[in-house]
C-alpha positions in Angstrom: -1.6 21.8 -4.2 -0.2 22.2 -0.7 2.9 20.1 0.2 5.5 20.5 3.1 8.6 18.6 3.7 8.4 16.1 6.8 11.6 13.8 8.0 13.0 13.9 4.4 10.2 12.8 2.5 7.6 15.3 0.8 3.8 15.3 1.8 0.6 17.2 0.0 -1.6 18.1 2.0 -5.2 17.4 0.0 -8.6 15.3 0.1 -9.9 13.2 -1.5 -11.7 15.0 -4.1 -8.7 17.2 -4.9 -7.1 13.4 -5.7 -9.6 12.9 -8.3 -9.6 16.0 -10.1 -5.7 15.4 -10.1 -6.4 12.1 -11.5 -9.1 13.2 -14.0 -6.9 15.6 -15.3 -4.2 13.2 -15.8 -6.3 10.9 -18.1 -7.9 13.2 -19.5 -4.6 14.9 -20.8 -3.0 11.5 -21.4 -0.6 12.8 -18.8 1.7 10.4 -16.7 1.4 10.6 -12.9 2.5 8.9 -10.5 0.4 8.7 -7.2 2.2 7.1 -4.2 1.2 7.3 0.0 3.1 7.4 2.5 2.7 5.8 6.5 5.0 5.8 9.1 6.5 2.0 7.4 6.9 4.5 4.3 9.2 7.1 6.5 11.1 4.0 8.4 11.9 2.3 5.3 13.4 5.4 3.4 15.8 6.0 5.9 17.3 2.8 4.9 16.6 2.6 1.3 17.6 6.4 0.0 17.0 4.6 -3.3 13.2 4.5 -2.2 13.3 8.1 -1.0 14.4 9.2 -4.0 11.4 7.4 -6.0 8.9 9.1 -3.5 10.4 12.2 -3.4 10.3 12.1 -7.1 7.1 11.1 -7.6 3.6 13.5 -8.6 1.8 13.2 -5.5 2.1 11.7 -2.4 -0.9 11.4 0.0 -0.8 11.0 3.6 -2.5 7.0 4.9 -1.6 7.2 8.6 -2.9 8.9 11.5 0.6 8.7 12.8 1.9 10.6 10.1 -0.6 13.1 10.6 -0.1 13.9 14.5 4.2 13.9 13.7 3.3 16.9 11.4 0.9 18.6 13.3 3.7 18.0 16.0 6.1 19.6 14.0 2.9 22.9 12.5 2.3 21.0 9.4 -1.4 20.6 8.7 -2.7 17.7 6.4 -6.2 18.1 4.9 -7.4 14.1 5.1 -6.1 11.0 5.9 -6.4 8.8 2.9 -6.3 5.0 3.3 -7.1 2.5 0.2 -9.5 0.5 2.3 -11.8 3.2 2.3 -10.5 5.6 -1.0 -10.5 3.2 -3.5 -13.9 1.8 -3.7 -14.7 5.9 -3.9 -11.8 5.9 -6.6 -14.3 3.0 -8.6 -17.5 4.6 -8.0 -15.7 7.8 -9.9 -14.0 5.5 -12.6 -17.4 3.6 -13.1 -19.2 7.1 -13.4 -16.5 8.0 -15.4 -15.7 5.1 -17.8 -12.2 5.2 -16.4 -10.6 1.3 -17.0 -8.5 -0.2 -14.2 -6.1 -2.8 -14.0 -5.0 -4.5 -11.3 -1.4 -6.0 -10.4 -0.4 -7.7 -7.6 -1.5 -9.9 -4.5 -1.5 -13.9 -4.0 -2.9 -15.7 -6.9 -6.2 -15.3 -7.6 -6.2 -12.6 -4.9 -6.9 -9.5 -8.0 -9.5 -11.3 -9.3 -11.4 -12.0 -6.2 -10.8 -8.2 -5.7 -12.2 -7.7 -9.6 -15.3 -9.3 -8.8 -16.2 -7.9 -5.1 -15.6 -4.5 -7.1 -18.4 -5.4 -9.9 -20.6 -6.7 -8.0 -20.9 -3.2 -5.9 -20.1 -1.2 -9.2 -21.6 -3.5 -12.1 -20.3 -0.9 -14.9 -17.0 -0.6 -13.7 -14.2 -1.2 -16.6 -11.5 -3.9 -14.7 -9.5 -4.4 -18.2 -6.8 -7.0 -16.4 -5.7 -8.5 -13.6 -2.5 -10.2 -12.6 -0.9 -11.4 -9.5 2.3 -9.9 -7.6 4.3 -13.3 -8.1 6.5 -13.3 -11.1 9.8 -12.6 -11.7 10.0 -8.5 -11.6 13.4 -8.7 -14.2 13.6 -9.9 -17.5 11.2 -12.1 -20.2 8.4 -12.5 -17.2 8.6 -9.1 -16.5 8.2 -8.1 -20.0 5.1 -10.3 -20.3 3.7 -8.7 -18.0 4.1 -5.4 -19.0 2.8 -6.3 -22.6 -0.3 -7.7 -21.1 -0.7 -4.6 -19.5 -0.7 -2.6 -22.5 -2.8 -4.4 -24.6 -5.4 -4.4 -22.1 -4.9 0.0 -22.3 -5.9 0.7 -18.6 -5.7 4.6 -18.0 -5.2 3.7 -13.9 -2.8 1.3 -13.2 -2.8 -0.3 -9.3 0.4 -2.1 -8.1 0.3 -4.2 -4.6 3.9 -5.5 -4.0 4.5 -3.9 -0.5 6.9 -1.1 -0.1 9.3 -0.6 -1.3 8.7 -3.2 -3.8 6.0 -1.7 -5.6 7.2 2.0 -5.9 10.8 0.6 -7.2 8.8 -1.8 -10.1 6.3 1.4 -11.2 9.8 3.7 -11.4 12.0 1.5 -13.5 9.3 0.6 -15.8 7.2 4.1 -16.1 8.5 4.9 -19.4 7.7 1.5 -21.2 3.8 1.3 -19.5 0.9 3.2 -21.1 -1.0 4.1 -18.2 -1.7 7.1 -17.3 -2.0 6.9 -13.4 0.2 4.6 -11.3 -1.1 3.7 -7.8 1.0 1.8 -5.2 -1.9 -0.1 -3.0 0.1 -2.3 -0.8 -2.9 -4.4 0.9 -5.4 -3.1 -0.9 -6.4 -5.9 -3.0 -6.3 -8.3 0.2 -8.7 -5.9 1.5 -11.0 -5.1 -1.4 -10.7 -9.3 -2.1 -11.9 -9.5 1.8 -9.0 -11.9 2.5 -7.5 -9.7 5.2 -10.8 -7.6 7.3 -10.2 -4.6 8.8 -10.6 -3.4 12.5 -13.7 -2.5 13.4 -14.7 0.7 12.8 -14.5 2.3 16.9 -11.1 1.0 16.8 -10.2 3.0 13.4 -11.7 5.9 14.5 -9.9 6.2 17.8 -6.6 5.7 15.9 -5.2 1.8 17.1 -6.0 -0.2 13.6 -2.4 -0.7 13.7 -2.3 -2.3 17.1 -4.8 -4.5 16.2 -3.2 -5.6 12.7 -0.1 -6.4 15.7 -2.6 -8.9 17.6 -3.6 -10.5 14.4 -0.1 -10.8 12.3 2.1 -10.3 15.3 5.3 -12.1 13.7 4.9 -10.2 10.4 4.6 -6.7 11.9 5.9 -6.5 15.1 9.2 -4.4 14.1 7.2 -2.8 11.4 5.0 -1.1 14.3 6.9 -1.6 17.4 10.3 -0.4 16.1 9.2 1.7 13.2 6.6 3.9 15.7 9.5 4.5 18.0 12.1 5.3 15.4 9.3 7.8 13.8 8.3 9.5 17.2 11.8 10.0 18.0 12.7 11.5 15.2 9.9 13.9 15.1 10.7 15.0 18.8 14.1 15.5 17.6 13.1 17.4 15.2 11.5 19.9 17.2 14.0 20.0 19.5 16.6 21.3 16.6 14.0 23.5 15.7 13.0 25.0 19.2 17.0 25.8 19.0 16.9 27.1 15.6 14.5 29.5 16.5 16.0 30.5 19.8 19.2 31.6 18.0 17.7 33.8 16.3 
């Protein structure tokens, strides 16, 4: 599996499919891993929180879900294979667990947000194994916590999909790996707002020419403005500056 380090943080470059054969062969194994993405919020974030950048860099894989994270590496002679998004990936990654008998749980979101997820899911992929759902509001420390994570194991999911919102979500999966029994950890940010339909995404010309985050800006302008205004700038800048250093590494020698 390809990977390259970009600004710090460690990428692999593969598609989709090579995801699933990673994930198959975790379950199938009963092998731990530890699946977490990474967007140009991801990069801006670490720099603060070297905590977080530990956890990515630490992690099994880490999957590329921005097309600005894409064009700073190409910037920079890196080459990543896909662009993977949860919007799109994981109703794939369902059709493959349905196929597969795979069985899912799902953490995070607003009340009642995973189960309005869990249902839009079965209705598209009536055999699909959702063994639990929970939402992202309790207390992440002590008896509640624990609850939680003894729900979760009773219920014996072998993928396990956490929607806190970075770094929130990476942080919780770490410090409690060793005490859950799944086998796959997945940090999904929106995705269960998405899959639930409470957030829609841009229509599809707009993806494909590259400005869904300018119109998530329009639509939750006082939740993401420094997110996507400052964070762009800080990444951009720190990929040009990056190529500067190495245009001058290279010239010395």
């Amino acid at each position: 599996m390809e990977s390259f380090t970009l600004l710090g943080i460690k990428v692999h470059s593969l598609t989709v499919l090579e995801l699933h054969q990673k994930i198959s062969e975790a379950i199938l194994n009963n092998k731990k891993l530890l699946v977490f993405n990474v967007n140009i919020n991801a990069y801006y974030i670490s720099k603060r929180d070297k905590i977080f950048n530990q956890i990515l860099n630490w992690s099994d894989i880490i999957f590329c879900d921005g097309l600005g994270v894409i064009l700073g590496a190409r910037m920079l002679g890196h080459h990543i294979a896909e662009r993977i998004t949860y919007a799109e990936w994981f109703p794939r990654l369902s059709a493959m667990s349905e196929q597969k008998g795979y069985k899912l749980f799902l953490l995070g979101g607003r009340p009642g947000i995973a189960e309005q997820a869990a249902g839009k899911l079965v209705e598209k992929y009536p055999q699909l194994k959702i063994v639990g759902v929970h939402h992202g509001y309790f207390n992440k420390t002590g008896k509640e916590n624990e609850k939680i994570i003894g729900e979760i194991n009773r219920s014996q999911p072998n993928i396990l999909l956490v929607c806190f919102g970075m770094p929130h979500q990476e942080k919780w999966i770490w410090e409690n790996r060793e005490r859950l029994d799944a086998q796959v950890y997945l940090d999904g940010g929106a995705c269960l707002d998405f899959v639930s339909m409470k957030v829609k995404r841009a229509p599809r010309w707009i993806i494909r020419i590259g400005l869904e985050w300018l119109y998530r800006l329009m639509h939750e302008p006082r939740r993401l403005w420094r997110r996507y205004l400052i964070g762009n700038a800080w990444f951009f800048f720190s990929i040009l500056k990056a190529k500067i250093l190495e245009g001058q590494t290279k010239g010395d020698n």
